[in-house]
C-alpha positions as CSV (number, residue, x, y, z in Angstrom):
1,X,0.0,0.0,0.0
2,X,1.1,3.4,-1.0
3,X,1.1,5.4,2.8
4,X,0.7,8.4,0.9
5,X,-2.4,7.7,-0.4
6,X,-3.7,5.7,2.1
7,X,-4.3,8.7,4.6
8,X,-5.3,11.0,1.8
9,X,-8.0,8.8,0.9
10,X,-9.2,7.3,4.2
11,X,-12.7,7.7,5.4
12,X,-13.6,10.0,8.2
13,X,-13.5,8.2,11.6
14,X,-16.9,8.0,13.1
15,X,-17.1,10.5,16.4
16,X,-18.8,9.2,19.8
17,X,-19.5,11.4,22.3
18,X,-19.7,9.2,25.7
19,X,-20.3,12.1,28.6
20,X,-19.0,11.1,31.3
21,X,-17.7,7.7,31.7
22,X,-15.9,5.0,34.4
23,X,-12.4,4.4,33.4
24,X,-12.3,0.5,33.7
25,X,-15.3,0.0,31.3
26,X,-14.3,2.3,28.6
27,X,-11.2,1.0,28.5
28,X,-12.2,-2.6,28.7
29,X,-14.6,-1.8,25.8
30,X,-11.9,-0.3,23.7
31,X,-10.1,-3.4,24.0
32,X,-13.3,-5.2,22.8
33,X,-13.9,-3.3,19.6
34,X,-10.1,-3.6,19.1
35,X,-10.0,-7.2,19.2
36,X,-13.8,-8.0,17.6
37,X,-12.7,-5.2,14.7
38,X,-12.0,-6.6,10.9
39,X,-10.8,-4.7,8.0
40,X,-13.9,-3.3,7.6
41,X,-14.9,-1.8,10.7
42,X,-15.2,2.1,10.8
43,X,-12.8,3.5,12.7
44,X,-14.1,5.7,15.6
45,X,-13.1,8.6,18.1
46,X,-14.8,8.3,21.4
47,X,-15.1,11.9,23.6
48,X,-15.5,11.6,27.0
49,X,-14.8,12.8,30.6
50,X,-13.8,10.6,33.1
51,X,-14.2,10.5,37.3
52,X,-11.0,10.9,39.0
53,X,-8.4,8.4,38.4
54,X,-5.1,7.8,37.9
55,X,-3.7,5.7,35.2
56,X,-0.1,4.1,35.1
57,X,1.6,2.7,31.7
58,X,2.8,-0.7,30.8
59,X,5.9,0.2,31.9
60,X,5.2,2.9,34.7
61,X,7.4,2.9,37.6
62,X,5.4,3.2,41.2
63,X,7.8,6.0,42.1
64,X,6.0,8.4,40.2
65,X,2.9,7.9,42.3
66,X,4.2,10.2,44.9
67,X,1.1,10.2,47.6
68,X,-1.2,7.6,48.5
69,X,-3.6,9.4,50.5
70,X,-5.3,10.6,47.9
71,X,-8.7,8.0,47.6
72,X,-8.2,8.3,43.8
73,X,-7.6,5.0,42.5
74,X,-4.6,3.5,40.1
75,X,-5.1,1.4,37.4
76,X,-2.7,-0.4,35.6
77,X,-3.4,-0.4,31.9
78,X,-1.8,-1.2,28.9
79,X,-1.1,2.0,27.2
80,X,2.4,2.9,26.7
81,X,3.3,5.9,29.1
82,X,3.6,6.7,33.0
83,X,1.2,7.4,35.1
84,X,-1.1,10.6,34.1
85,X,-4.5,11.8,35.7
86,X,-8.1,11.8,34.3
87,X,-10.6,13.9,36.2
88,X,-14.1,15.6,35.0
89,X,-13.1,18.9,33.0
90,X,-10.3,17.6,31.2
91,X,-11.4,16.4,27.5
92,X,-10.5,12.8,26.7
93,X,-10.0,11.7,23.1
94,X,-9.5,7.8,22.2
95,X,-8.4,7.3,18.5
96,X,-9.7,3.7,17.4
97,X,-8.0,3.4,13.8
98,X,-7.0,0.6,11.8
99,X,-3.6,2.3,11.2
100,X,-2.5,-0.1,8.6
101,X,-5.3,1.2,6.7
102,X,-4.4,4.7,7.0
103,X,-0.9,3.8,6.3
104,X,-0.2,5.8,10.0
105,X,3.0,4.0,11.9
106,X,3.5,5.2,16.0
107,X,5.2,8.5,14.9
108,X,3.8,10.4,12.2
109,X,0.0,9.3,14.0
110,X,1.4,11.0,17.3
111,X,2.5,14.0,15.4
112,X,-1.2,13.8,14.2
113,X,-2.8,14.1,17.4
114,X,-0.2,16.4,18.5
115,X,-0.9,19.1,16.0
116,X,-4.9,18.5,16.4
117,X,-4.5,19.9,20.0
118,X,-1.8,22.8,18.5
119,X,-4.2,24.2,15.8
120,X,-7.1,23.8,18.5
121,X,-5.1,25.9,20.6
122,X,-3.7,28.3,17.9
123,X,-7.2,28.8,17.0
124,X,-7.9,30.8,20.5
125,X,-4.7,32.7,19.8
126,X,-2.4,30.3,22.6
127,X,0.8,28.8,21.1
128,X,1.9,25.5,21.6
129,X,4.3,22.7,20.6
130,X,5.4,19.4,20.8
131,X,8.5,17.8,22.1
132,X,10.7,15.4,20.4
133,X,11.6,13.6,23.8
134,X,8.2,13.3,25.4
135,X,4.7,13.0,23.5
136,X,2.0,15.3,24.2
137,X,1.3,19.1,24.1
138,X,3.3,22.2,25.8
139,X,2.2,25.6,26.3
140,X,4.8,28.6,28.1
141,X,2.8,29.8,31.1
142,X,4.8,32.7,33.2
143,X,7.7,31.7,31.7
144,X,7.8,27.9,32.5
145,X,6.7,24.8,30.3
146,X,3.7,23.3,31.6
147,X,1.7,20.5,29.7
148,X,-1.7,20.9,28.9
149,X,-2.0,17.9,26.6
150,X,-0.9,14.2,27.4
151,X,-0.4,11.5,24.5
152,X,-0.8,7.5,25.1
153,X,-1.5,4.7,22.4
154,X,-1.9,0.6,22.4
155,X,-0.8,-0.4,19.0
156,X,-2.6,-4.3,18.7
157,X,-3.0,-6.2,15.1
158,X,-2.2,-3.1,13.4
159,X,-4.6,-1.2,15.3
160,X,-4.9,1.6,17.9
161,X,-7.1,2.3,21.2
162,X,-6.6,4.9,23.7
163,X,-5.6,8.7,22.6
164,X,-5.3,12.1,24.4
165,X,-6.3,14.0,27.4
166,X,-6.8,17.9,27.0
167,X,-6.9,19.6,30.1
168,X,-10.1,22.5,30.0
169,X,-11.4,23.5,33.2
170,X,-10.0,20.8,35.9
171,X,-9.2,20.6,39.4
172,X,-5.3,20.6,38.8
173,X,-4.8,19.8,42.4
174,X,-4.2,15.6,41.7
175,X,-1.1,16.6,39.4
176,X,0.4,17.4,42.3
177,X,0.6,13.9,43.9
178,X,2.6,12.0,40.9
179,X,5.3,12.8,38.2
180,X,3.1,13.7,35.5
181,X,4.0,11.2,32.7
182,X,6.8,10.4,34.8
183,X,8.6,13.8,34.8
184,X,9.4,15.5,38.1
185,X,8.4,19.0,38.5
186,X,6.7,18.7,35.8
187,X,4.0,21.9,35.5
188,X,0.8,21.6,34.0
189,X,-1.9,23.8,33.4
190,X,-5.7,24.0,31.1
191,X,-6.9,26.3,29.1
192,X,-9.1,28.0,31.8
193,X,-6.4,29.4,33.0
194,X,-5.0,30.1,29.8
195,X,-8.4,32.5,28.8
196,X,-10.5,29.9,27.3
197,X,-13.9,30.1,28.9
198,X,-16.5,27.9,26.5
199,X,-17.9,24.9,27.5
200,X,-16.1,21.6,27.4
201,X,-19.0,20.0,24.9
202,X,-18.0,22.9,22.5
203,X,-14.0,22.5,22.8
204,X,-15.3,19.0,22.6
205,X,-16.7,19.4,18.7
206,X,-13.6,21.8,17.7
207,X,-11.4,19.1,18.8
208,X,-13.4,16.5,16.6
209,X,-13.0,18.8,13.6
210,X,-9.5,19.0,14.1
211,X,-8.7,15.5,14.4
212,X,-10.6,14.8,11.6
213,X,-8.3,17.0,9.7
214,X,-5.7,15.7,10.6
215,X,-6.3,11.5,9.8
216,X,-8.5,12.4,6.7
């Protein structure tokens, strides 16, 4: 298959809008539709909130959980990454693609979500950017890097589950208690305080838009 084309020419992923939703079944289903999934199957993008919890790579190390007082629980999942934090007001993304389809490998699909979330953000005049040595989005607040977007995939058969986590308008305090995506000191902030003021269900749809620019 010609990669080139493949992307160029690739249907539009269906978009699912879940509300608000218990991390251990979503991701449970996402595994499901991964492995029940045939070269047919629409791809989809799932958005969705989640109730406090903590989430911890394959190969996440417990001394990035700094605290254990918190009562938000850790779940061990099988996304690549560290240990992050999902919480309602942050904007959850999940990218279910048959990437050998799309002729996407690991890198140039995480550049894809990357710049989803930059021209999102470039579109309410904030500037943004990627790293080389650690997925996800960054944003220069007082003069310090903090993240306001976190990256994790599960490549199985050729295929993708999880996605990103946009921080909106979040109680930030649960960052505190871990090394966010395994970095310590590692700021982050949401585009609350950045000046962004519209509700999450409408960031929600501009996000969709832009991610569906992006794979299509």
């Amino acid at each position: 298959m010609d990669s080139s084309n493949a992307t160029t020419h690739a249907v539009a992923p269906t978009v699912r809008k879940l509300g608000i939703a218990d991390y251990v079944p979503t991701w449970h289903a996402m595994q499901t539709f991964t492995a029940q999934r045939n070269t047919s199957t629409p791809d989809e993008i799932w958005l969705l909130q989640h109730p406090p919890v903590y989430t911890q790579g394959i190969a996440g190390k417990v001394e990035h959980l700094l605290r254990t007082d918190t009562g938000i629980p850790v779940v061990k999942i099988d996304r690549g990454g560290q240990i992050t934090y999902h919480g309602p007001g942050q904007l959850v993304a999940y990218l279910l693609l048959d990437m050998k389809r799309r002729g996407l490998s690991v890198r140039p699909l995480v550049r894809k979500m990357e710049n989803a979330v930059i021209n999102l953000l470039g579109s309410y005049g904030i500037s943004a950017r990627h790293r080389g040595d650690a997925p996800g989005v960054y944003v220069t607040v007082n003069e310090t890097e903090a993240k306001i977007a976190a990256l994790g995939l599960r490549i199985k058969n050729d295929c993708c589950y999880h996605g990103l986590a946009l921080n909106i308008d979040m109680d930030l305090t649960p960052f505190d208690a871990i090394n966010p995506c395994g970095f310590a000191g590692l700021k982050v902030t949401q585009l609350a305080d950045l000046g962004v003021v519209e509700p999450i269900e409408t960031i929600s749809d501009k996000l969709a838009q832009h991610l569906l620019q992006v794979l299509t």
